[in-house]
C-alpha positions as CSV (number, residue, x, y, z in Angstrom):
1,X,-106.5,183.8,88.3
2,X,-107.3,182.2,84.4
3,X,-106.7,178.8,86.0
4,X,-109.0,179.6,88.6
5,X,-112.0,180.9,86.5
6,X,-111.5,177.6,84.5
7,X,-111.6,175.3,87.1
8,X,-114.5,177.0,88.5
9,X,-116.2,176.6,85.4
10,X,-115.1,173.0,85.0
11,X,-116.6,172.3,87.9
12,X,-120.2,174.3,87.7
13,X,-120.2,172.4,84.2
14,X,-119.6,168.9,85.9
15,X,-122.7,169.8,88.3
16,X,-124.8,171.0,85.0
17,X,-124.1,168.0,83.2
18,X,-124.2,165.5,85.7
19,X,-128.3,166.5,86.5
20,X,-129.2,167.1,82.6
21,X,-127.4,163.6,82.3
22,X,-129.7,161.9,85.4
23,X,-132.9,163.5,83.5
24,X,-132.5,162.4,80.0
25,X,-131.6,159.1,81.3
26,X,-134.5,158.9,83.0
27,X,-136.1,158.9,79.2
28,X,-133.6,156.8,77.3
29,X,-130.8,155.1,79.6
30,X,-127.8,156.1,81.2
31,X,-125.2,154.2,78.5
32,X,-127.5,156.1,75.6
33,X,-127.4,159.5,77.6
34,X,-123.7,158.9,78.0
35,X,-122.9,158.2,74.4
36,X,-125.3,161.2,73.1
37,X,-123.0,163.4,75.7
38,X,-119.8,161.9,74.6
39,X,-120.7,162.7,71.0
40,X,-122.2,165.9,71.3
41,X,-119.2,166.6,73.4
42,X,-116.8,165.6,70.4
43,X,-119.0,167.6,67.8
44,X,-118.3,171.1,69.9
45,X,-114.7,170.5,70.3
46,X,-114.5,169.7,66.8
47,X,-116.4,173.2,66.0
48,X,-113.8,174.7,68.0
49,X,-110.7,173.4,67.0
50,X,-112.1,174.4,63.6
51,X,-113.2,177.7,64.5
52,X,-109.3,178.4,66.4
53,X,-107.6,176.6,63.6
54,X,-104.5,175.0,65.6
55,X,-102.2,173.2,63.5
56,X,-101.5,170.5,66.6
57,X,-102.4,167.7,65.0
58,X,-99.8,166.6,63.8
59,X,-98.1,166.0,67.2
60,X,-100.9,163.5,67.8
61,X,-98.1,160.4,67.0
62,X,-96.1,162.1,69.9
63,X,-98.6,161.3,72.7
64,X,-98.1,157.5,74.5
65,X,-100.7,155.6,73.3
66,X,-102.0,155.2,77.2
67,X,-102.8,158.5,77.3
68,X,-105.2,158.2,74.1
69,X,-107.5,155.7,75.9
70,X,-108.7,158.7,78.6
71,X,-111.1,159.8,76.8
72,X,-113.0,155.9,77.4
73,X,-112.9,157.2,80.9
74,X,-115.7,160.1,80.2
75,X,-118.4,156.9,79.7
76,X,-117.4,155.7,83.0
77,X,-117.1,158.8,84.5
78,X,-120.8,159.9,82.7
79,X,-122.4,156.7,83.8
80,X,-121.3,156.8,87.5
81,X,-122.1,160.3,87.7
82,X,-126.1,159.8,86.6
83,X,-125.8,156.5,88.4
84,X,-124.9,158.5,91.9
85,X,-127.3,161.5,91.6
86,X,-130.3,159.1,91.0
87,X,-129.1,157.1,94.0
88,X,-128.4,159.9,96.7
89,X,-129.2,162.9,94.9
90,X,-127.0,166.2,93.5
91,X,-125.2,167.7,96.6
92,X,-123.9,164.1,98.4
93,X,-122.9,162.9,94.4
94,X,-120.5,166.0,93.8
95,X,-119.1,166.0,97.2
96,X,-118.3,162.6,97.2
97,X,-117.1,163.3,93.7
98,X,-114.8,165.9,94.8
99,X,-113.3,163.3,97.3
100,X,-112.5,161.1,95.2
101,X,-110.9,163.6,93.1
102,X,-108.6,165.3,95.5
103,X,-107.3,161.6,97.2
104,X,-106.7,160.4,93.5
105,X,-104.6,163.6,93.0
106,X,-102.7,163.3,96.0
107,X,-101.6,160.1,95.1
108,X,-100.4,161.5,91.7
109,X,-98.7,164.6,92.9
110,X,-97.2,162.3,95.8
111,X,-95.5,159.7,93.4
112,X,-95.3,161.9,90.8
113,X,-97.2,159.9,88.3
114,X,-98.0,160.4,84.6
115,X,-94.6,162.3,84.7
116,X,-95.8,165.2,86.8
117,X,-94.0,167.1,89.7
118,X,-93.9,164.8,93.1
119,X,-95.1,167.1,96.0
120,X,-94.5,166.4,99.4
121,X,-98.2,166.0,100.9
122,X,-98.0,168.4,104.4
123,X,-100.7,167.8,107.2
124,X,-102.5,170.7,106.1
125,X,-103.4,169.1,102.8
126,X,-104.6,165.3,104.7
127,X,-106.4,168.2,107.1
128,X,-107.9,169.7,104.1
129,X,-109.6,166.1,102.8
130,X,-110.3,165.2,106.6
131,X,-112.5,168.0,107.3
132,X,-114.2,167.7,103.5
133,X,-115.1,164.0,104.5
134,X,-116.6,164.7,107.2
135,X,-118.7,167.6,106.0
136,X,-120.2,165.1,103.5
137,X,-120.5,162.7,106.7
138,X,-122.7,165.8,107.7
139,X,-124.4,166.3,104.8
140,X,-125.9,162.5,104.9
141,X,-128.0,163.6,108.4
């Protein structure tokens, strides 16, 4: 149920940040509003790890330096995001979003990338992503 509510939230948060994101670029640019995001981003996780004082930090040198580089992916993912909403608005942009999402993930489940679990993809899952497709086919009329 906890991962639930936080993927939930994830997601309404995506949504809310993807249209503040489209306005202030509007004003100032979309590489501007995404490094404003990415900072004010880094200033309320650093508040919080203050605030919750873990000690983790020093596992840092544990982690494969790959890994360290996601976090480049937010100004792509910020930029595309704003980029998509000002093209075909809110609803197609997450939808097409989510896509995207859930095929990338059932190649990574499937092979069993970044050292996670392999699952065996069933019909109902390529079901699942057919129908969602062509709901946002739908939407676009």
């Amino acid at each position: 149920m906890k991962g639930s509510l936080f993927a939930f939230l994830g997601g309404a948060f995506i949504t809310l940040q993807g249209v503040a994101n489209t306005r202030i670029s509007q004003d100032i640019g979309t590489w501007q509003t995404a490094s404003i995001t990415q900072f004010t981003g880094f200033l309320v996780s650093l508040l919080v790890v203050m605030f919750v004082r873990d000690k983790n930090w020093k596992k840092l040198k544990n982690v494969k330096p790959l890994y360290l580089t996601s976090g480049a992916f937010a100004a792509i993912i910020i930029f595309s995001n704003v980029a998509s909403i000002e093209y075909v608005g809110v609803t197609l942009s997450i939808s097409v979003l989510l896509i995207a999402q859930l095929s990338l993930t059932f190649l990574i489940d499937g092979k069993g990338w970044f050292g996670i679990p392999k699952q065996k993809m069933r019909l109902p899952q390529f079901v699942g992503i057919a129908m969602m497709i062509v709901g946002v086919a739908i939407l676009q009329f």
